[in-house]
Structures are given as structure tokens and as C-alpha cells.
N, C-alpha and C positions, 0 to 999 in steps of 0.2 A: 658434417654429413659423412657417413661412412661409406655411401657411396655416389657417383658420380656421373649423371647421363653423359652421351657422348653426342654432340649436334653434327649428326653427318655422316658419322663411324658405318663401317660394316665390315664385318667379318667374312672372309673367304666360306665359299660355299662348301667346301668340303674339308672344315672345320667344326662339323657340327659334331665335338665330341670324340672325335677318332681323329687318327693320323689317315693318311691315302692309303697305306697298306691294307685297309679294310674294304676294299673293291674289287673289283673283276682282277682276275686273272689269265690271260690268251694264252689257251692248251691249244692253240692249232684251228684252224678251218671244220676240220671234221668231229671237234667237240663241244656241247655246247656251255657257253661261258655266264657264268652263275654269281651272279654278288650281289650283295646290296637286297632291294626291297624285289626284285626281279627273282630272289631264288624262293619267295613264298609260291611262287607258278608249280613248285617240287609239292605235293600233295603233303606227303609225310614231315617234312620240314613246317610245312603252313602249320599244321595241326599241333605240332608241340610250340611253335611259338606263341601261336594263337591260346594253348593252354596253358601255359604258362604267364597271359599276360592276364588272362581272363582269371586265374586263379590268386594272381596278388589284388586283381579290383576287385575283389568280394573281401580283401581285408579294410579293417576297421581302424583308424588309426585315433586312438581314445589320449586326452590328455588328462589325468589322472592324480588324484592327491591320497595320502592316507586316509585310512577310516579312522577314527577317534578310537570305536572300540574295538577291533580287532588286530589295529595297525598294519592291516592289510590295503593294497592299492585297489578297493572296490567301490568307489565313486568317481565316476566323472563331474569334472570341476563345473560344472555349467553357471556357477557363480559370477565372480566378476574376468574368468579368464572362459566365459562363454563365447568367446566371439572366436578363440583360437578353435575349441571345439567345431564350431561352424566352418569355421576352415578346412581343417583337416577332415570333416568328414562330410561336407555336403555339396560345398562349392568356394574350393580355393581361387575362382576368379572368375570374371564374368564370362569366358569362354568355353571352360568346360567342367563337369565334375568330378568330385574326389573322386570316383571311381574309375574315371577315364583319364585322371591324371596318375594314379597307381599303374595303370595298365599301359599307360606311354614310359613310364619311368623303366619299367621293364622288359619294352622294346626298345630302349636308347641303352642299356646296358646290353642289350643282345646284339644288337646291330654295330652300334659307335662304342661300346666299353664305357662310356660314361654317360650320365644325366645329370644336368643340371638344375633346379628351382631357385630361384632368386625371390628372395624375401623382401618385399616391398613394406618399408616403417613407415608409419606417420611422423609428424614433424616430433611428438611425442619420444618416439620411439618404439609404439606398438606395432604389431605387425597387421599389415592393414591387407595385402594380399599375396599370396603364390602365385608365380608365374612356371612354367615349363619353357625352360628355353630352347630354342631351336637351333642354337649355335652357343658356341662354348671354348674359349680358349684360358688358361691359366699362366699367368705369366710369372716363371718361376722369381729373374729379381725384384720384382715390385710386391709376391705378393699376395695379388691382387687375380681376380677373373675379370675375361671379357666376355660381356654375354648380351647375347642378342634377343629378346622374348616380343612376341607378336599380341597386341593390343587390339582392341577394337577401335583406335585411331592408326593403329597400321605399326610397323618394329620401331621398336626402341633396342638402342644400344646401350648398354652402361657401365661403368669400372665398380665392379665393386669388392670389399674387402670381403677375407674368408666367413668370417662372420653372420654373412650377411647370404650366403649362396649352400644351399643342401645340392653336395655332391654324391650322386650315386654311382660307384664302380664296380665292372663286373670285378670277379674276383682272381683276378690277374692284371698286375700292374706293370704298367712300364717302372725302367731302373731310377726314375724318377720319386715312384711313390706314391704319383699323383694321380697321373692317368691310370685309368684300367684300359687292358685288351678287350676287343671286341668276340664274340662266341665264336660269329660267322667267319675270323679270321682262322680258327681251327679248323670250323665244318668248310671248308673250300672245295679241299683236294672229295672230300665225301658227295659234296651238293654237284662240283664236275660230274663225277662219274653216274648222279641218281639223273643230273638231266641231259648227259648223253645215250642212259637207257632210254629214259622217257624221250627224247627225240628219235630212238630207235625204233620206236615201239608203234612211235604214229606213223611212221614212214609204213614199215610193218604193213599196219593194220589199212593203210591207204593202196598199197599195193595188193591186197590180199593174199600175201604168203608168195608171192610170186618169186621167181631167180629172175636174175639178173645176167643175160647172154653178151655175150659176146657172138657176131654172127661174123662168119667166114665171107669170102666174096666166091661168089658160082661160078664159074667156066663159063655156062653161057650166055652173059650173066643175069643170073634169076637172085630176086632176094629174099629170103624166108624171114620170118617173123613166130617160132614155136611151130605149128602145124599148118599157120596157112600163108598165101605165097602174096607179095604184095607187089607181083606184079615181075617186069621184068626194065632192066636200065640199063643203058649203056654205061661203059667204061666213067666217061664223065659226070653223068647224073650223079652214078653211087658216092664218087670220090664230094662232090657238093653235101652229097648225104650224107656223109661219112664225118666232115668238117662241121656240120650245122649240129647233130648227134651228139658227136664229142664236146662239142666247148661246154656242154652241161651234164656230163656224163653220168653223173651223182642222183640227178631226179630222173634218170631212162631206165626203162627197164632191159631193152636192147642197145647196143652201141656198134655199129656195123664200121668194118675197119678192109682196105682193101689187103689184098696178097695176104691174107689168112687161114691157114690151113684148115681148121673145123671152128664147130662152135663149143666156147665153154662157160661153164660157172665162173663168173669173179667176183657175185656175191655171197654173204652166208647167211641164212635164213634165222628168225627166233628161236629156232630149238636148238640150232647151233651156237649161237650166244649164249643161251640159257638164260634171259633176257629178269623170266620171272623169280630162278634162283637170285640173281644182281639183284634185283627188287627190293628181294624180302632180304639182303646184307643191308640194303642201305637203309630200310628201317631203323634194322636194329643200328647202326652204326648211328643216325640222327639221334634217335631216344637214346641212345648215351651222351650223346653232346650235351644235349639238351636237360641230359637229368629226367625225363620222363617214360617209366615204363611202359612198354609195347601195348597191352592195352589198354590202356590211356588215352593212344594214339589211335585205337581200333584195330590193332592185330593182334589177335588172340592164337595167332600161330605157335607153337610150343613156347607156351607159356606153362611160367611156373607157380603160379600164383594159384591158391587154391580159390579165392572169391573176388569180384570188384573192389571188394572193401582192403583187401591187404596189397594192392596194389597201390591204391590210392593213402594211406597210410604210408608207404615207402617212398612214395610223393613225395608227403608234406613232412615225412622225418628225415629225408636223404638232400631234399632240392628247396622245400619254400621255408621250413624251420632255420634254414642257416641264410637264409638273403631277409625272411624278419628280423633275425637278431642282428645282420650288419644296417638295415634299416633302422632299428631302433636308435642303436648307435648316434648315426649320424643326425637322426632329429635329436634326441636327447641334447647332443652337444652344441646345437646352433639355436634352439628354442626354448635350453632352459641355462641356468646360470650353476654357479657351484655351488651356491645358497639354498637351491632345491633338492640336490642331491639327497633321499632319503628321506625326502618329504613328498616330492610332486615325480611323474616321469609321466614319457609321452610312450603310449604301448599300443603293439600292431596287434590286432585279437582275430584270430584263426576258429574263431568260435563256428562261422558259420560254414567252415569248411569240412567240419569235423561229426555233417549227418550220416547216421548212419541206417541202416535197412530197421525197421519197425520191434523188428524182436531182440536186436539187439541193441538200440537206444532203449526201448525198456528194461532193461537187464541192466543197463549202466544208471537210467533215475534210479531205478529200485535200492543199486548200490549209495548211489548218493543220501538218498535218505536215509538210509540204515546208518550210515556213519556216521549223521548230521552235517555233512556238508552241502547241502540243499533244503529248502524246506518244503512243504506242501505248495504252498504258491509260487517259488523261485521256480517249479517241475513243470508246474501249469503257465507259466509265464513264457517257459522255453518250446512250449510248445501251442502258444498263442491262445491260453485258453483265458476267462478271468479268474482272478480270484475267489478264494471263498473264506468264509465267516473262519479262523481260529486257524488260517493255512497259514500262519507264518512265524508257527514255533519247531524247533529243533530235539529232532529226536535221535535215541541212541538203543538201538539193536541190542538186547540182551538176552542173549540166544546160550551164551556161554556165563559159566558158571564156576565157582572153585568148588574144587571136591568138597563135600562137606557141608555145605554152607546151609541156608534156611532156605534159598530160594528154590534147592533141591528137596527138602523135606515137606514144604508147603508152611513153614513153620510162620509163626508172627514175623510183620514188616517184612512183609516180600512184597508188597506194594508198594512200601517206599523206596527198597531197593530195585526192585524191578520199573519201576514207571519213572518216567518225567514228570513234571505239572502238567503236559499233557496228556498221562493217562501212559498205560504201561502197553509198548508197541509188541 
């Protein structure tokens, strides 16, 4: 057996995948303190996770053998390795879907720096299912991982060899090798400051723009409150008022104090913060962490992108084109052997990410056909129509000519040079 339940095992809970360093950090009383699954409450942090996780579950992860004729990787193997295919794309375990298992693998790398799947064999050795584990430790002299994954009979713990466990890490490791760092261990000091605005902001707006006084003590003695008078107190009274006031100073909008010379401001309002410039920094500061451009995110504030579509292009070339290739990677090498190398490979397909506005997905089939790299039906397939009678031959654009030739003169056999067997395009 390559690997090995554990009858009783568990894992420390704040092992699942990261070290402790990936949690709160205490900036003080007066800011507020942001880690973990608690800083998706930051609006613009939510959205690029939430895009990022949403945009690796619409990939497709295809297991793949050559074509005969083109020696191209364009069939999926649905033969006798159909049941990996059903795996990896429709439901790696009785708990959740391929798509929802994409889209956890790439909040356990944002959050903890690493995801684990533990590949469950039959006695065979076929892979019988994917689990997602919810805890994860690597024990460097053994080896081996510890990994914990949730069943519909409740966690199982089990030892198992590298083999046997698809590790996904962000792309910073610890000096180990092993582990990846986590994103949010970066965005900290950023997600501090976006939710001590955002705590500012509601204060703010609960107050309605109000200061904050400081009130003097009267001579004889009267107490104000702004413009109107709340009466009048002896010596004693105010000093009680003064004590009950104070010990919550933070949520008052007056704080009345004895032997005070006048009244003043000791707060400073939103426009003195500049609350909403802070704002629109910590946007931009998150969609860098995160790799995702600003309106992606929905701020289209000086932006430099001239359409949707060249934003979303710098997406999937700058941030999801390099985490498919380290994904491919690591299945290739736990789900195929050396013997397929060059024969079979497991490929993540960005196909469906890659729509674009109506004029100009027409303009790219159009391209395809002229080249022959599409056919009439493969065009109508992509865009869900059926087939038709004689759509599935290949044709070549002869639009270009050599000086001279016949097909410029109109001379004999410019049909043959000009056309296919299906007729000259």
C-alpha cells in the first residue's frame, strides 16, 4: 500500500496548508485587524479572489492521447482511461464538483500557500477518487504527507507517499521547497489599512459627518452640547458625567471634561482623511497582489485599457496562463508515468475563457478557416450549432499568388490550383 490510514490521527487545526504566520496580525486597538477568511468583508479583496477562483472553475482539465493523424494532442481518451476523464472533469468525489474543486484549489493557495488532493487507488491501483484536503502537513524525513480529507462518513486521516498527493503551491516557497507562502501573507499590511478605512468610513457615515468636541466645564455650571444646552449640573453631577463619557470615548461624539478651558475638535472628519483617495490606493494595491486588473475588479477609474477584452487578455496572459502551466505540471507527474510522456498528457483548456464580443470572434473563425485550421463544422460546433452535410473538410485561402503564374492570367488549371476537393474558396 502506498498509503496508509491513520485510526485516530488529527491534525492541528491551523495546519491546514500554511504555517501560523498567515493570520491576523494586532496593529493596535484603533485598527482594524484583517486575516484569514474575515478580510473577504474588504469589498475589493473579495472580488478578485472570488475572480480568480471563479476563473480557474471554468477550466477543463482534459486527459489527452495523440491523434494518429496529425500527431497532435486532440482527443480525449474516453476509451479505457474514461473514468480518469470523469474525474477530472465532472465529479472527483461524491462531495463536490470538478469545478468546485478547481476553484477551492485556488483559494487554499491564496489563503494557506498550498492544496493538497490525495489520490485515492483501488486495490488495482487505479485511481478511484479525488479528495481535497482540508489539512495538510509534509513531513520532510519520512517523505511522506499528512493529510486529512472529509468524507461523507466524516475525516479520514492518512500517511501518504508523494505519489500519491497533487500539491498545489502558491508561487513562493518556503526555503524548504516544499511549502508555498500564502498571497494574504503579502496583502496584510494592504488589507490593515483598506479595513481601517472601511471601519472609518462607517463610523463616518453613522455619525453624519459630525466633530467630535471636547466640551469645557461652565462657571455656572451649565453644559452645552453644539447649540443646545442640556441643562444645568452641579459640580458632582458633571464630574460622574465626565467619568461614564470618558471610558468610551471613541463612540461619543462629545466628551465633557472638568477645569477645561473651551471647547475643541479632537476629531478629523472624511475629507480630512481623504478617506476615498485611501480607497481607490487600496484597489489598486489588491489587484496587484492578486494579479487582477482594476476593471476586472469594477473600477474603471484611470484605466488604461482601451476595451474589456484587453484587460481580460492580461488576465489570462499575466496571472491564469502561468498557475495552468504549474497545474499541468504537477498532474502530469502524479497521473501519468514516464512511458506516456509524448504519448498521453493531462491539459488544463482556457477554451472557454477566451469569448470574445461577436465581431470579433467572427473575425478570428473567419481566420481559422482560411488557414485550415478549423473546419466548417468544428466553427459551428464552437458555437453550438449542428453540423451540416460536406462541413468537415479543410480549406486553404488562395487569395495570394506568384507573379506570373496562371492563376493571374485566368490560364488552364487554375481550378486545380486554385480549389481543394472542396471547390475553390
Amino acid at each position: 500500500m502506498r498509503s496508509r490510514e491513520i485510526e485516530g490521527a488529527s491534525i492541528p487545526a491551523d495546519s491546514g496548508g500554511a504555517r501560523k504566520d498567515s493570520g491576523s496580525i494586532d496593529w493596535g486597538s484603533q485598527i482594524a485587524v484583517v486575516g484569514g477568511r474575515s478580510s473577504l468583508l474588504i469589498p475589493a479583496w473579495y472580488r478578485g479572489v472570488s475572480l480568480r477562483m471563479q476563473t480557474m472553475g471554468q477550466m477543463v482539465v482534459q486527459y489527452q492521447r495523440r491523434s494518429k493523424a496529425g500527431g497532435n494532442y486532440a482527443e480525449d481518451d474516453y476509451g479505457q482511461n474514461g473514468y480518469l476523464n470523469y474525474l477530472l472533469q465532472v465529479r472527483p468525489n461524491p462531495l463536490m464538483t470538478a469545478s468546485q474543486m478547481m476553484e477551492q484549489i485556488e483559494f487554499r493557495k491564496i489563503f494557506y500557500g498550498n492544496a493538497y488532493v490525495y489520490l485515492e487507488r483501488d486495490v488495482s491501483g487505479q485511481l478511484a477518487a479525488m479528495w481535497l484536503c482540508t489539512r495538510g502537513i509534509y513531513q520532510e524525513g519520512q517523505d511522506q504527507y499528512v493529510l486529512t480529507y472529509h468524507t461523507p462518513q466524516g475525516d479520514i486521516t492518512v500517511e501518504a507517499d508523494r505519489g500519491d498527493v497533487l500539491h498545489f503551491k502558491n508561487i513562493f516557497l518556503r526555503d524548504n521547497f516544499v511549502d508555498g507562502m500564502p498571497v494574504i501573507q503579502y496583502a496584510l499590511k494592504s488589507l490593515q489599512i483598506a479595513g481601517t478605512a472601511d471601519q472609518q468610513s462607517l463610523q463616518d457615515m453613522a455619525k453624519g459627518g459630525r466633530y467630535k468636541l471636547l466640551v469645557r466645564e461652565d462657571t455656572q455650571p451649565s453644559l452645552s452640547y453644539g447649540a443646545s444646552a442640556a441643562g444645568r449640573a452641579d459640580q458632582q453631577e458633571l464630574r460622574q458625567l465626565t467619568k461614564e463619557l470618558g471610558e468610551d470615548w471613541m463612540s461619543k461624539d462629545a466628551i465633557f471634561a472638568s477645569n477645561v478651558a473651551d471647547v475643541k475638535i479632537i476629531s478629523q472628519t472624511a475629507s480630512d482623511l481623504k478617506l476615498l483617495e485611501t480607497r481607490g490606493y487600496q484597489v489598486t494595491e489588491l489587484a496587484r497582489l492578486l494579479g487582477v486588473p482594476k476593471p476586472m475588479m469594477m473600477d474603471d477609474s484611470n484605466s488604461s485599457y482601451k476595451t474589456p477584452e484587453s484587460a481580460t487578455q492580461e488576465f489570462l496572459l499575466r496571472t491564469i496562463s502561468p498557475l495552468i502551466r504549474e497545474m499541468e505540471d504537477e498532474l502530469n507527474s502524479k497521473l501519468l508515468n514516464a512511458g506516456d510522456f509524448g504519448k498521453r498528457r493531462i491539459h488544463v483548456c482556457e477554451k472557454a475563457l477566451r469569448r470574445l464580443d461577436p465581431t470579433a470572434q467572427a473575425n478570428l473563425f473567419k481566420t481559422y478557416l482560411e488557414t485550415g485550421a478549423y473546419t466548417v463544422n468544428e466553427i459551428r460546433g464552437e458555437m453550438d450549432m449542428p453540423s451540416v452535410e460536406s462541413g468537415d473538410k479543410n480549406y486553404i485561402s488562395t487569395n495570394l499568388a506568384e507573379l506570373g503564374s496562371k492563376k493571374l492570367s485566368g490560364g488552364p488549371g487554375v481550378g486545380k490550383i486554385a480549389g481543394a476537393e472542396g471547390g475553390e474558396s
